[in-house]
N, C-alpha and C positions, 0 to 999 in steps of 0.2 A: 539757117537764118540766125543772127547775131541774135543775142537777148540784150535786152533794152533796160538799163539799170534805172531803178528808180530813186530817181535823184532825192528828190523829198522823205522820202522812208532812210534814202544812207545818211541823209544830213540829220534824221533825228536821231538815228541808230548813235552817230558817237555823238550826239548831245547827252541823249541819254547816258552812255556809256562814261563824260565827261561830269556826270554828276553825282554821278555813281560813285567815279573816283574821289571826287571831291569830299564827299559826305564820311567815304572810310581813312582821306590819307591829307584833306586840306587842298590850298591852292598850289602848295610845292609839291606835290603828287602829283597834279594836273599837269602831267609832259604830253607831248602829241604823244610819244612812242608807248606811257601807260595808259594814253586812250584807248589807244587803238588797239593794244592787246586786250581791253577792256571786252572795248566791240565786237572782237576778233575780226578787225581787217587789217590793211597794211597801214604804215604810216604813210605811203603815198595817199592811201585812200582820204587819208584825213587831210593831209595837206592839200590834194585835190577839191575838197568841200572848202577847207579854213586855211587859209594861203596862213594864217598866224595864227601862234596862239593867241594871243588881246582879240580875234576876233572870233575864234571859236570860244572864247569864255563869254563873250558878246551875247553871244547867238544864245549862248546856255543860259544868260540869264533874263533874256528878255522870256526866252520860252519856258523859264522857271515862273515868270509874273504869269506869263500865258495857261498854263499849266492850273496853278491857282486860281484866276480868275474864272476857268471856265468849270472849277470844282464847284467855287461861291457861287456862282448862276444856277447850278443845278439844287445846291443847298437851298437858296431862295425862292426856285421856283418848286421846290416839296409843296409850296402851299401853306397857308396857317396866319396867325393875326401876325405882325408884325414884332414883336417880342419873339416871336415865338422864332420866326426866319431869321432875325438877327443873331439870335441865339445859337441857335446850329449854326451861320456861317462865322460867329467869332470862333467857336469850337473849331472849327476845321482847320483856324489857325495857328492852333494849341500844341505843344508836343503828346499828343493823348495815344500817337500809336509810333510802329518803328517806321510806317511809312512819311510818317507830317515829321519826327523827327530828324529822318533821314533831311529830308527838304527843309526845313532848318538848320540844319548843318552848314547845307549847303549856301543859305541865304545869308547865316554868319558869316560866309568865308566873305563869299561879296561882299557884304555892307562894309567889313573891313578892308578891302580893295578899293572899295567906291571913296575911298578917302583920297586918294592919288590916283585916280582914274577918271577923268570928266565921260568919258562914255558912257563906264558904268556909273556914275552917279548921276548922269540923265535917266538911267534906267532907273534907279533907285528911287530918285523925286519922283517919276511919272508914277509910280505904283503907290509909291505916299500919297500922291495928290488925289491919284483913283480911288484909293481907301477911304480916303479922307470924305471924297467928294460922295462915293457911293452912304458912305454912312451919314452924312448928316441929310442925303436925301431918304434913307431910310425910317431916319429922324419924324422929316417934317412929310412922310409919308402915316408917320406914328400922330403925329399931332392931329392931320387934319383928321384923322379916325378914330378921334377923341381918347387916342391912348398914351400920350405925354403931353403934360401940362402945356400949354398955348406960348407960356413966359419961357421956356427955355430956349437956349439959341443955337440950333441944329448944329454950326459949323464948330464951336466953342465941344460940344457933347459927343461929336465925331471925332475932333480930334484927341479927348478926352480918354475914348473906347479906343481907336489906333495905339494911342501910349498904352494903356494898360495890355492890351493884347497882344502889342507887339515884345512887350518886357517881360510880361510872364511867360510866354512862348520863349525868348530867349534864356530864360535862366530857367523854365521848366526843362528846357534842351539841357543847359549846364551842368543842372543840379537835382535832379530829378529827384532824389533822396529829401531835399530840405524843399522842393515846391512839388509835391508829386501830380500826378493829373487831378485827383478828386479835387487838392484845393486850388488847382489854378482853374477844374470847373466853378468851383464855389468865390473865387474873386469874380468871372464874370459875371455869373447870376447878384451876387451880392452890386456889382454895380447896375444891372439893368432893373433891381427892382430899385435902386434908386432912382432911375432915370423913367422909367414906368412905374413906380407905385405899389 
């Protein structure tokens, strides 16, 4: 009896394995033929999933957003006042270990693709906009349980935490030596007892 490949498990195998690459060698790294030694399958096998590469970096980076987002939902639903989950899920998006800086890396490479690419840069804005949008509901989830002040304006404060976490994440990746973890902890906390008290 023939065995039955699983399609879903091989297309994440060289996602993965595509990101992998990415994080140790860049986007000019990323050939089908060093995926797939990655993966360890054929290049047919890749080519069979991602008829191109623009569309296997596609795939890679929407399930990079995907990847992420399903980490922050688990951060969030730990439980705790509302400070306290935002907290943890800005953290997750920190260079604080070699797994979040690897996926940093790799989110560099894209965001600097997504300048000449409108595919990826629909992907890019959607996961801005989800940031953006989860956190100023985080916001005014804080407000109504009397833990930030009534006057501040959730979207302004959201997009506020996006820039700061998305910049120190990036040059905690770059520069690790001159932003190390402790203090790109201590810029978030420093702005959320601003924004909480």
């Amino acid at each position: 009896m023939p065995r039955v490949a699983d399609h879903a498990q091989r297309r994440r195998q060289v996602v993965e394995a595509t990101m992998r690459v990415m994080a140790a060698r860049g986007m000019e790294g990323a050939t089908v033929a060093e995926v797939a030694a990655e993966a360890g399958v054929s290049v047919g096998l890749v080519q069979r999933y991602f008829p191109s590469k623009d569309e296997m970096l596609l795939v890679t980076f929407e399930f990079l957003g995907a990847q992420l987002v399903e980490r922050l939902k688990k951060a969030w639903e730990a439980g705790g006042p509302v400070r306290e989950r935002l907290r943890r899920c800005l953290l997750e998006l920190l260079a604080l270990d070699d797994e979040r800086i690897a996926e940093i890396r790799v989110y560099q490479v894209f965001c600097g693709r997504a300048v000449s690419n409108p595919a990826l840069r629909r992907v890019q804005v959607a996961l801005y906009s989800a940031a953006r949008a989860d956190l100023a509901a985080a916001i005014a989830q804080a407000q109504a349980a009397g833990e930030v002040a009534a006057d501040r304006d959730p979207d302004e404060e959201a997009a506020l935490l996006w820039t700061l976490v998305d910049g120190v994440a990036l040059h905690g990746c770059a520069d690790p030596d001159g932003l190390p973890p402790a203090m790109a902890e201590r810029l978030v906390d420093r702005q959320l007892h601003r924004l909480f008290g």
